[in-house]
C-alpha positions as CSV (number, residue, x, y, z in Angstrom):
1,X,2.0,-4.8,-27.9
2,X,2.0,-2.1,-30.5
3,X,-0.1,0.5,-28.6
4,X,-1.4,1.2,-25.1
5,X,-4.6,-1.3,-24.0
6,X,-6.1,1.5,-22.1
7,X,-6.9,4.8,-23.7
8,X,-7.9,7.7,-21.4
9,X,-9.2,9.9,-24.3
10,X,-9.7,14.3,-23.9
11,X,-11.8,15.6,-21.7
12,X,-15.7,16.1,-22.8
13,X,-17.2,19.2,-22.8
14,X,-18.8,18.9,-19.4
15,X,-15.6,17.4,-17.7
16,X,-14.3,13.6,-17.5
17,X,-12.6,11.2,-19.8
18,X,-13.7,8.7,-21.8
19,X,-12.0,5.5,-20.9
20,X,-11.8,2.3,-23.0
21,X,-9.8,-1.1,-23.1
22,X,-8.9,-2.5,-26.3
23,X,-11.6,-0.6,-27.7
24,X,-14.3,-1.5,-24.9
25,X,-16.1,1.7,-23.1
26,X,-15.6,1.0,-19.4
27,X,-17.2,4.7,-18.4
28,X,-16.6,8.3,-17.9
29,X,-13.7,9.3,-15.1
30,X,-13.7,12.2,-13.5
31,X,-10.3,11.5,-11.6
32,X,-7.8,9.2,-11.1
33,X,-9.7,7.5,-8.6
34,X,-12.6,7.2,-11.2
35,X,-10.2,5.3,-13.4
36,X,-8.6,3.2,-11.1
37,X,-12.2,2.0,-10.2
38,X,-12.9,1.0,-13.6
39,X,-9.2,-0.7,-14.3
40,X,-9.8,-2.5,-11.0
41,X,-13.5,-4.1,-12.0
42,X,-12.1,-4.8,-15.4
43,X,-9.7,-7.5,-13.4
44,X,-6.4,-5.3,-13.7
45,X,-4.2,-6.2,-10.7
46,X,-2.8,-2.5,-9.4
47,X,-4.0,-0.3,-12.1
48,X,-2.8,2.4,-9.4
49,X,0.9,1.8,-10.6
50,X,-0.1,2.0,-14.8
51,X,-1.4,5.3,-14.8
52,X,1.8,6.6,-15.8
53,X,3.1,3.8,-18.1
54,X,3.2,4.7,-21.8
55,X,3.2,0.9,-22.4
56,X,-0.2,0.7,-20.6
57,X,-2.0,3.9,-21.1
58,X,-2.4,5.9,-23.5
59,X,-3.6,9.8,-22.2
60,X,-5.4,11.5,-25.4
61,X,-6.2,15.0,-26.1
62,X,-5.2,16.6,-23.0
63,X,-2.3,15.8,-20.2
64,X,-2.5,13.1,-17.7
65,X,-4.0,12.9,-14.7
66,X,-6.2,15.9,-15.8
67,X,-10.1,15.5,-15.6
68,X,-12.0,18.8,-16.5
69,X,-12.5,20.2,-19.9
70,X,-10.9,23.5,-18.9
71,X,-7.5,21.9,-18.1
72,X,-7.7,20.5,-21.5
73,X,-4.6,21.6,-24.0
């Protein structure tokens, strides 16, 4: 795999992430829960333990696990 599947991209202006799967827009998170939703209906078994593997996801324009547009750096 040359690059993450999943791609938690920076926060929007009005808070949440963008989140897509090999390019496909599954919605707008607004926490880990949020996003574990989406990976889960997408028919990923435990997306609770990718969150933090670099091989699976790929956090864009801000750190992980953070949702709001202020905790954007």
């Amino acid at each position: 795999m040359d690059h993450a599947p999943i791609v938690v991209h920076r926060p929007s202006a009005t808070g949440g992430r963008r989140v897509t799967v090999r390019g496909r827009i599954l919605g707008l998170a607004y926490s880990d829960h949020d996003l574990i939703v989406f990976l889960a209906d997408a028919g990923l078994l435990d997306p609770d333990l990718l969150l933090d593997d670099p091989a699976w996801v790929e956090w864009r324009g801000g750190r992980a696990h953070e949702w709001g547009a202020d905790q954007a750096s």
